[in-house]
N, C-alpha and C positions, 0 to 999 in steps of 0.2 A: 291825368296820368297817375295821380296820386290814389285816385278810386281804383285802377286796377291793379296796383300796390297790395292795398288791401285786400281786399276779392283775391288776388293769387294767395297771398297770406292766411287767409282763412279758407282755402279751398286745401291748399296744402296741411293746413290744422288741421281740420277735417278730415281729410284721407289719411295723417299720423293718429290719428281717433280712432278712427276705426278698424284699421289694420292692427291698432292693440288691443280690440276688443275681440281677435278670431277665438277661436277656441284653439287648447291644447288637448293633445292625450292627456287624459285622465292618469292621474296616480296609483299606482297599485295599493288596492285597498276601496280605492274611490268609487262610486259611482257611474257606471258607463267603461270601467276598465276592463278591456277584453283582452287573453288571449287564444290564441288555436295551438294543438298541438293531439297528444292519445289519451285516452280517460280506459283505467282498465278498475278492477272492482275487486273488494274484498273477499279474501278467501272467507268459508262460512267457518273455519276454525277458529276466527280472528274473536266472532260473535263471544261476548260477554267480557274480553280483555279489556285494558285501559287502555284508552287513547290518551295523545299528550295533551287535553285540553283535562284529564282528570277523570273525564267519565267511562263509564264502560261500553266500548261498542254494543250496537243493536243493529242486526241486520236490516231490521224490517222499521228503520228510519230512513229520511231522509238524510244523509250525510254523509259528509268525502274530506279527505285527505287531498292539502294543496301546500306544496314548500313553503310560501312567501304570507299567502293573506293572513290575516288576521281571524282570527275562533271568534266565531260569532257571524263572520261575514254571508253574507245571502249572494248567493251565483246562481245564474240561468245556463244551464248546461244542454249544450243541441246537437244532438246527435247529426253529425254533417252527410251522413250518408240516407237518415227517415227523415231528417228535420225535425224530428218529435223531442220534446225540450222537461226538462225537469227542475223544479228549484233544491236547492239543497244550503244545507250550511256548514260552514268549514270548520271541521271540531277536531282533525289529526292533521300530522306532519306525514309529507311524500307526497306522489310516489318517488324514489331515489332511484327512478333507469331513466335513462337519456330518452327524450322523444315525447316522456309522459307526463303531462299538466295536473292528471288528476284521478286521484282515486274514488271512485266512489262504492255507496256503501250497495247490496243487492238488492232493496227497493228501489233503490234513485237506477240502478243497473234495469233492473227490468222495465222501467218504465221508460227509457231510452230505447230497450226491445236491443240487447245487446250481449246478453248473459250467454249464449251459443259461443259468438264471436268472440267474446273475452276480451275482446282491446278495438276502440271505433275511433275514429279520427273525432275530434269535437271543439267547439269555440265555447270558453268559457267567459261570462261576461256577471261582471258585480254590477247587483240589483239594490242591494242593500249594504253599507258599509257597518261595519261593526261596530257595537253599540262604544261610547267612550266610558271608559275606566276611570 
């Protein structure tokens, strides 16, 4: 009786083990954090102004405007209507209209194949978190 004392005692250890070991959502910022929502793209007027990370826009980089991540972070951005994906790194603040996750700059635009459309539905997910300071 006393052996399956035990045995229940460590079956139940066991199953509280590993049920704390599920995963959570990722952190915003983290690796693996995704979300979905509209990615629309920098006017080409914007080309050569400051961005809020200091530097001056360049059309013809890789890079997007996201409210929350961190400058420097690496995002895989998928266009949800080609599936065609592009990386980019978050070096401005926006976009500021309801609905939109993310701006990006008009290479990371074209290579999504979205520059007609102007505004694509997309799942943006961190590849890379931002280097620490």
């Amino acid at each position: 009786m006393r052996l399956k004392h035990i045995s229940g005692t460590l079956l139940i250890a066991a199953l509280l083990t590993t049920s704390a070991c599920t995963t959570s959502k990722p952190a915003p910022g983290q690796r693996g954090y995704t979300e979905a929502g509209k990615a629309s793209y920098y006017s080409n007027k914007l080309h050569g102004r400051k961005m809020a990370n200091g530097e001056a826009y360049n059309r013809r980089k890789l890079t997007a405007a996201h409210r929350t991540l961190p400058f420097g972070t690496k995002v895989k951005v998928t266009n949800l209507q080609t599936n065609k994906t592009v990386k980019v790194s978050i070096t401005d603040r926006g976009p500021f209209v309801k609905g939109r996750v993310i701006d990006l700059s008009e290479a990371a635009a074209k290579r999504l194949d979205y520059i007609s459309a102007g505004i694509v539905p997309v799942e943006v997910k961190v590849v890379k978190p931002a280097p620490v300071r």
